[in-house]
DRENMI-747210 format. One record per residue (C-alpha): residue in three letters; x, y, z. Coordinates in Angstrom, 3 decimals. Each point is the difference from the previous one (the first is absolute). Layout:
N
residuo: Ala	u: X	v: Y	w: Z
...
//
This chain:
237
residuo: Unk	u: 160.056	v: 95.809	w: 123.562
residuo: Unk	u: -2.950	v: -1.038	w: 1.714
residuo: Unk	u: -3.289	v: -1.947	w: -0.312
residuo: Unk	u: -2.483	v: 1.287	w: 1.847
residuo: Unk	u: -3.398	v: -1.212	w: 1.566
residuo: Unk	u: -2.647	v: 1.895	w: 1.566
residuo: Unk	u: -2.847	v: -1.843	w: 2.191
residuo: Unk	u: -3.235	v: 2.502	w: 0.665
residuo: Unk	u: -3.318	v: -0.121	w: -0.188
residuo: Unk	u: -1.027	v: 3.579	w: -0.615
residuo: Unk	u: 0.879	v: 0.534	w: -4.090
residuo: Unk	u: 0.613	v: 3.321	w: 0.258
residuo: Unk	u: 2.932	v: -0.243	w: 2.467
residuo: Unk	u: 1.198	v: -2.888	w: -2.265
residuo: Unk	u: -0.140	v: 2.273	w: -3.275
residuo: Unk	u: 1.932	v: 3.094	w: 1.658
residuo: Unk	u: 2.762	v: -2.370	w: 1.438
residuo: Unk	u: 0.186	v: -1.746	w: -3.239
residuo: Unk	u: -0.054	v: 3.506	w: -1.630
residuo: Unk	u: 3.022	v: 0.617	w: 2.604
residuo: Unk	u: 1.879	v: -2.770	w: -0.930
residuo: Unk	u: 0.143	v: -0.261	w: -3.923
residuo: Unk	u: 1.174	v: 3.531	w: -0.332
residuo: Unk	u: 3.202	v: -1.321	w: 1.911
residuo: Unk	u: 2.927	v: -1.256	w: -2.462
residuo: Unk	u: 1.077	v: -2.870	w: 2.521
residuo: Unk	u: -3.422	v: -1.222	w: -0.053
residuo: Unk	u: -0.650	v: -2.931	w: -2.605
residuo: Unk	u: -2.838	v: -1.873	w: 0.958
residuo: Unk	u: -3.262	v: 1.148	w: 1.982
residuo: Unk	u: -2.643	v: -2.877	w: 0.741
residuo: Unk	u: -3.370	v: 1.265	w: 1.942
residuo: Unk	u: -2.456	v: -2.438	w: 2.537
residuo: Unk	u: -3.046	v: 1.191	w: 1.367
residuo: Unk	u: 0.007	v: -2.379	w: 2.890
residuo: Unk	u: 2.933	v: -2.061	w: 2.053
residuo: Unk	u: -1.415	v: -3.165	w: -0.669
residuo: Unk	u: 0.713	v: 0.069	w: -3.788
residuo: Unk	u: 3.811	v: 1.843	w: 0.819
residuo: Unk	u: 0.895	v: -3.179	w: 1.998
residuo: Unk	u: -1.181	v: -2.386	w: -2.742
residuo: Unk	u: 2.226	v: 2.219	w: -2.378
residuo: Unk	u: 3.249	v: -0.041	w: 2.327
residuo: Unk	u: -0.225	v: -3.621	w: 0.503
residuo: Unk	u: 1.586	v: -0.376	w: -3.475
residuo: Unk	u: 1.678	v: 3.407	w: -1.002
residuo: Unk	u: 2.047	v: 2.678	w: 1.994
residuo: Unk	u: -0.283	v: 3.696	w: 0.447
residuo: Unk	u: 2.944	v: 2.727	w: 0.992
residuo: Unk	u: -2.403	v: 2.295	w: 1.796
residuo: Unk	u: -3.687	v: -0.677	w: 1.518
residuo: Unk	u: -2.324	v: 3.066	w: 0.372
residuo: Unk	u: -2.382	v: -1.755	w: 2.432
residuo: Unk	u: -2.991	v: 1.640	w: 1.553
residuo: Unk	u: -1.393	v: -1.134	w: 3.465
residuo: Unk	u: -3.643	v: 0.664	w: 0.057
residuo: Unk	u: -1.128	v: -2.700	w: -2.778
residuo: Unk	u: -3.343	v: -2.109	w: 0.416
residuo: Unk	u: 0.639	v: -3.955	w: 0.266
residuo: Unk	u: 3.793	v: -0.034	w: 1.154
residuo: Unk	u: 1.778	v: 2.937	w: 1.144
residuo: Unk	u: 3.259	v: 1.550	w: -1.417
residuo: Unk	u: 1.314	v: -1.206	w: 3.556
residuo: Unk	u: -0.983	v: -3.294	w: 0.321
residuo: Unk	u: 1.004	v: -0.060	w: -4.233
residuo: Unk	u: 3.675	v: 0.959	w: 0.650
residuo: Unk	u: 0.692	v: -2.336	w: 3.076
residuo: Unk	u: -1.490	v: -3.003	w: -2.404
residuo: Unk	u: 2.711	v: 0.644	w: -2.686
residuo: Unk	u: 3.165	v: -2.302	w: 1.079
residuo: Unk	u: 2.333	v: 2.654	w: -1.929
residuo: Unk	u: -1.474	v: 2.964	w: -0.306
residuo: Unk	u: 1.513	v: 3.096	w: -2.011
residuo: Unk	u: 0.682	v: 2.961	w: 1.193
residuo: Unk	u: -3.379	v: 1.424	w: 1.134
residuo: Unk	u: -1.385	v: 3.775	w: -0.121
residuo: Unk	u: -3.143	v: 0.338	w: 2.006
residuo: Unk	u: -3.057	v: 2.114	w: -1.253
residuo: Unk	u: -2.239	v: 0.847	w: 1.793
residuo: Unk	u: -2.485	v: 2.674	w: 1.390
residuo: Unk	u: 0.784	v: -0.690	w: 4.085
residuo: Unk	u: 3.106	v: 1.296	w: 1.209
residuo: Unk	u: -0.388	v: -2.289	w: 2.945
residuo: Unk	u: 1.183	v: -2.934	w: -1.997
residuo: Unk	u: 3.717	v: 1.342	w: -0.058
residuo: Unk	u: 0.683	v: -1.964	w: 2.931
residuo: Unk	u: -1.404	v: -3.505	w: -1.043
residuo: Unk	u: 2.026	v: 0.796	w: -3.279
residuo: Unk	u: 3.483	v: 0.805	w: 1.877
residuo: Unk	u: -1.201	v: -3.903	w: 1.658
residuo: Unk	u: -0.054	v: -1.514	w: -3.628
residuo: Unk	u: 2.967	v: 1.628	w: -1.327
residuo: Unk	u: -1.441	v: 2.431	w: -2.834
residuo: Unk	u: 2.438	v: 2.457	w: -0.939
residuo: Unk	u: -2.322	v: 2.633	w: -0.524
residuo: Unk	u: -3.484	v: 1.360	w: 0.914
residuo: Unk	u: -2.189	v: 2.329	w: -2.437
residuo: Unk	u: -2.578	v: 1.655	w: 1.557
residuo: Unk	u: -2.698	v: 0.497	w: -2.462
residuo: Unk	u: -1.035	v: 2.118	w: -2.117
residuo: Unk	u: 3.313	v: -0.392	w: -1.045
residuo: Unk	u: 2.065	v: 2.738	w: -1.451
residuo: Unk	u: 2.459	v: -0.533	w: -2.790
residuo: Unk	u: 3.191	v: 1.706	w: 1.518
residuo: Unk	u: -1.023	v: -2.377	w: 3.151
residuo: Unk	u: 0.160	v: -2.781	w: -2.167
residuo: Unk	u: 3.170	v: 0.595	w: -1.362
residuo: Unk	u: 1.116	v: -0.045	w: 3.319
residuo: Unk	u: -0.280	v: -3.177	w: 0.471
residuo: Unk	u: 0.939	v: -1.060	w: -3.568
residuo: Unk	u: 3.039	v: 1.562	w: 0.907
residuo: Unk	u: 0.356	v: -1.906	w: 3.688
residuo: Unk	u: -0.577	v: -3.193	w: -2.116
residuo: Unk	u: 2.670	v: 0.724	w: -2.242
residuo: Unk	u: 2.704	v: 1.007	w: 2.337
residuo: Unk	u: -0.850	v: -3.125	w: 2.557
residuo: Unk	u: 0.186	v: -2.343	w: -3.395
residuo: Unk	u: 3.559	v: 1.679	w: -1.375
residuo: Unk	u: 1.724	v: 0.143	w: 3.614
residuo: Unk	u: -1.325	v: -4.105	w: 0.335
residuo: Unk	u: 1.750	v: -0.520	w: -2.996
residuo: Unk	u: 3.104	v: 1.472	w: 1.544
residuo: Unk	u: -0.030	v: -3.279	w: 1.782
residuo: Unk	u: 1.557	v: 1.343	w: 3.557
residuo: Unk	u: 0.907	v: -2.010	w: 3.041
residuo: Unk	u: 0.955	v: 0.467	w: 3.026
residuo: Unk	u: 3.818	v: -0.840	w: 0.050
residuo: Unk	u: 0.048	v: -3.208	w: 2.557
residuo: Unk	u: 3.776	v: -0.055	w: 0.562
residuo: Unk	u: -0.153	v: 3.877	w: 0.635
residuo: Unk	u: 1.482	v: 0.998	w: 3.112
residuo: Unk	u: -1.333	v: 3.201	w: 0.569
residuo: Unk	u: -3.035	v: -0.557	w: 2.037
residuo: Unk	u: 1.347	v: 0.601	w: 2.893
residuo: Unk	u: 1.261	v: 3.534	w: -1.050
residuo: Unk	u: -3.230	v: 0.880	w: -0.779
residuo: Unk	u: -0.193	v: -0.549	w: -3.752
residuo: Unk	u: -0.194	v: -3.095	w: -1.979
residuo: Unk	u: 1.261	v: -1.129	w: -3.783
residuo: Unk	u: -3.055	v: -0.301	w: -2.676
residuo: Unk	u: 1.346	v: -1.497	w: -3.020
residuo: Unk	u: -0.915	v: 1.052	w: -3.339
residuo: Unk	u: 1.045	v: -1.576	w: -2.784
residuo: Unk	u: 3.589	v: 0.150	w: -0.117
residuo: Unk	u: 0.092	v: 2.990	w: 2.817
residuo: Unk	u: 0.050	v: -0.043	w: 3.293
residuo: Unk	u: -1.690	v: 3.265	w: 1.707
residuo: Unk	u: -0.235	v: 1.149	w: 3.788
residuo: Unk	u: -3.125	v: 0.603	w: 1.547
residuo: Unk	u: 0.064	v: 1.622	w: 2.952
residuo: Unk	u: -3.124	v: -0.609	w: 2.497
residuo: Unk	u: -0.063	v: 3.587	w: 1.304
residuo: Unk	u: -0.852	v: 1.121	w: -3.680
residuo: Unk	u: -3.106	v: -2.872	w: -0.103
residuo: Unk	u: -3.046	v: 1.551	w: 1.437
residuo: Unk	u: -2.879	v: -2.821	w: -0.930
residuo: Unk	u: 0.201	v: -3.448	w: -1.846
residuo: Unk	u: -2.998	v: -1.703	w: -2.138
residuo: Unk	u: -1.223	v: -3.318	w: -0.534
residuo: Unk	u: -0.721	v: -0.632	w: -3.304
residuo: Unk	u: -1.153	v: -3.404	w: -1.570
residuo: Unk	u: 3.217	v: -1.638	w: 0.164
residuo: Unk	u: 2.468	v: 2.759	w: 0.366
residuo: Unk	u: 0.741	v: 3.002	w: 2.677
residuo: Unk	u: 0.245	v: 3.731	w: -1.052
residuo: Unk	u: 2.705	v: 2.218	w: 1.953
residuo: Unk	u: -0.986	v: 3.051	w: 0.134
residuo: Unk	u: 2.840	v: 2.667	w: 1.010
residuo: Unk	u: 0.601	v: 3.421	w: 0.189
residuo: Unk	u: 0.764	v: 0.264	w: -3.639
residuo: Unk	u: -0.956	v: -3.234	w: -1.987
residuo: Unk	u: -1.530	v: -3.103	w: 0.083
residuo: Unk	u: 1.392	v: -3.582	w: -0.017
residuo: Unk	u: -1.850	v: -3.009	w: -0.562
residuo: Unk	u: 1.377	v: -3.676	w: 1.251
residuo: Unk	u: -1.480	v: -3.388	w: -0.395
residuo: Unk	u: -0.790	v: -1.029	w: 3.053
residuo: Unk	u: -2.934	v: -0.226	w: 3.062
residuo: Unk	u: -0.826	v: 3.130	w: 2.010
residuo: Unk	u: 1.237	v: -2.562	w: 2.819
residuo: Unk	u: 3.006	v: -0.201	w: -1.646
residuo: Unk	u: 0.498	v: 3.283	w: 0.616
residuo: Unk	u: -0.945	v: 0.563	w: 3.389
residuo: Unk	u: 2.693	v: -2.473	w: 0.752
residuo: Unk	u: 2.702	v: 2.195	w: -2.165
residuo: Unk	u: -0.682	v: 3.217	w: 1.321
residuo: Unk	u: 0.823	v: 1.395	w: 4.014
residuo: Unk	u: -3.355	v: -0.738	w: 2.140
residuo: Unk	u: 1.618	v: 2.773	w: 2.223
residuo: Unk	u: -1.205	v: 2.346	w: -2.581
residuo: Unk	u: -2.804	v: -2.113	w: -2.677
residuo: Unk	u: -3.182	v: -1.286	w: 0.913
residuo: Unk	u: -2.612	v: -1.779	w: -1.963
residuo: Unk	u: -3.062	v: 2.116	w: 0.247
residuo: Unk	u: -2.414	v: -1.939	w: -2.373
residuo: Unk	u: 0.308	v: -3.440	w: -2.113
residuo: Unk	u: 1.733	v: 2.044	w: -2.751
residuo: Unk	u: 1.919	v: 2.642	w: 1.463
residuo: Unk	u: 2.900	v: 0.614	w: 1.888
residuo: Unk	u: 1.096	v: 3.500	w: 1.179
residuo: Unk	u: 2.796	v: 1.698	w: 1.382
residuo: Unk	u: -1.099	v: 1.367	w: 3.326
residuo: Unk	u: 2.481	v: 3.076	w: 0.208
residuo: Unk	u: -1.227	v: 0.634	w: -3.601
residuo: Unk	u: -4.101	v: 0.849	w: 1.445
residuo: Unk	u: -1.189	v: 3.501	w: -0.271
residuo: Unk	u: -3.589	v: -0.908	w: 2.079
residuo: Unk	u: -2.227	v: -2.591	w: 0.213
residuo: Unk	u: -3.745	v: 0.650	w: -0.561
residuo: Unk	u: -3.116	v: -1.349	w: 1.974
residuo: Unk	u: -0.987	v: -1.889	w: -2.884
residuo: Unk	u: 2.770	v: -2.485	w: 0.203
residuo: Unk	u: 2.377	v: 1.839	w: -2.469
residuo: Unk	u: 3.450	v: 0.062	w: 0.352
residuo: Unk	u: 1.248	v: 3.836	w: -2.226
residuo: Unk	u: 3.619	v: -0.637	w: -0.957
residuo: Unk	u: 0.062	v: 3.776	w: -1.664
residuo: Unk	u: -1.512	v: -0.962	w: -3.649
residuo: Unk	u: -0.691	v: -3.244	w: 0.803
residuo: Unk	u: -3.235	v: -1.382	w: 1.951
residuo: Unk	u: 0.474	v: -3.273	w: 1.576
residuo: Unk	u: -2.977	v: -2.399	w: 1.437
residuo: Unk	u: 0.362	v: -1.319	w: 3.299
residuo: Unk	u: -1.575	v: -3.323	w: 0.284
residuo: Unk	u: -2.679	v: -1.217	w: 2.072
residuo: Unk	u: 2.510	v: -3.162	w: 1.407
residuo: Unk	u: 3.208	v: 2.338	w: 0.259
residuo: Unk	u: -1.618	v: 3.074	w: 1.793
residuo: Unk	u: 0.778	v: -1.254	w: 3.671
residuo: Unk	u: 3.218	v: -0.882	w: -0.758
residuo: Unk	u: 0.481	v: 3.485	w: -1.879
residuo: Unk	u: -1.233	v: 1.803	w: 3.235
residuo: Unk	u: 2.207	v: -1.867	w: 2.584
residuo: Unk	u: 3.192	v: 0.591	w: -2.727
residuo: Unk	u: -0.896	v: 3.842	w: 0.076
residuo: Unk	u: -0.854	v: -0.297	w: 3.734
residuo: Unk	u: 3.372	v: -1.374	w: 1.652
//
């Protein structure tokens, strides 16, 4: 179930996403801010699931709001510039609405939300005594399982507050853990870290765009502005 905040400054936008949001059933509490100065007065003594944060907002943006909260919840950005997607795969947001925002859209990424919440609560780890690396597949544990994850099936992991989502072929895992942790798990013969938040699985590319994109076939991956050299001489040798 989740409490939910949304920080904007136009009221329209903040009527139609509340509109959104309390037709959902797993949606119990909405709470609305015209501005990020009173949002950060409000967090300071309560807590939210899921922040709907513009970024253009007079006073204090919905950047420089999100990197002043010292645990912020997961975070959907809303905004009108699709140019912000990269500062927001920077911060961590999970998701990025592109206004005007469309209801099946938003779904979408109530949907995201939920799945990256449920498979959290899975609580899986990578298995430390697990001798597979070397095979080319590691232990995750899972509870009381054990499962197999083979790193030819893993085309891209993300960085995610405190926690890493596997993407593969077929599913998704998420671990507690660093995005460093990871890069230190996986085979640098065949995963590089492309941006502060993703890894990817270079046999897994389909192209890579002028625009610093990395296209994993669904999947569209940032490359950063401090990992792009080292991206280039990895494709290069």
């Amino acid at each position: 179930m989740l409490r939910c905040v949304i920080v904007d400054d136009e009221p329209l936008a903040r009527e139609v996403l509340e509109g959104y949001l309390t037709k959902h059933d797993s949606v119990t509490s909405v709470i609305q801010f015209s501005n990020a100065r009173e949002a950060r007065f409000y967090f300071q003594a309560h807590e939210a699931d899921v922040l709907f944060l513009d970024i253009e907002m007079p006073g204090m943006t919905g950047i420089e709001f999100l990197k002043s909260l010292p645990e912020p919840p997961l975070t959907v950005f809303t905004t009108a510039y699709r140019d912000y997607a990269f500062e927001g795969f920077e911060l961590g947001v999970i998701d990025f609405l592109l206004k005007p925002i469309s209801f099946s859209r938003f779904l979408h990424a109530i949907e995201k939300i939920h799945e990256f919440l449920l498979l959290k609560d899975q609580n899986t780890n990578i298995d430390d005594n697990s001798p597979e690396v070397v095979s080319g597949s590691v232990f995750v544990k899972s509870g009381v399982q054990r499962i197999k994850l083979q790193f030819d099936e893993v085309t891209h992991i993300q960085g995610l507050k405190d926690y890493a989502i596997i993407y593969t072929l077929s599913s998704k895992i998420v671990l507690k853990g660093s995005i460093k942790a990871m890069l230190d798990i996986f085979p640098k013969s065949s995963f590089i870290r492309v941006h502060k938040s993703f890894i990817v699985s270079v046999p897994k590319i389909t192209r890579i765009e002028r625009n610093n994109r990395i296209v994993l076939n669904e999947h569209q991956i940032p490359i950063g502005r401090n990992y792009k050299e080292e991206v280039e001489k990895f494709l290069n040798r």
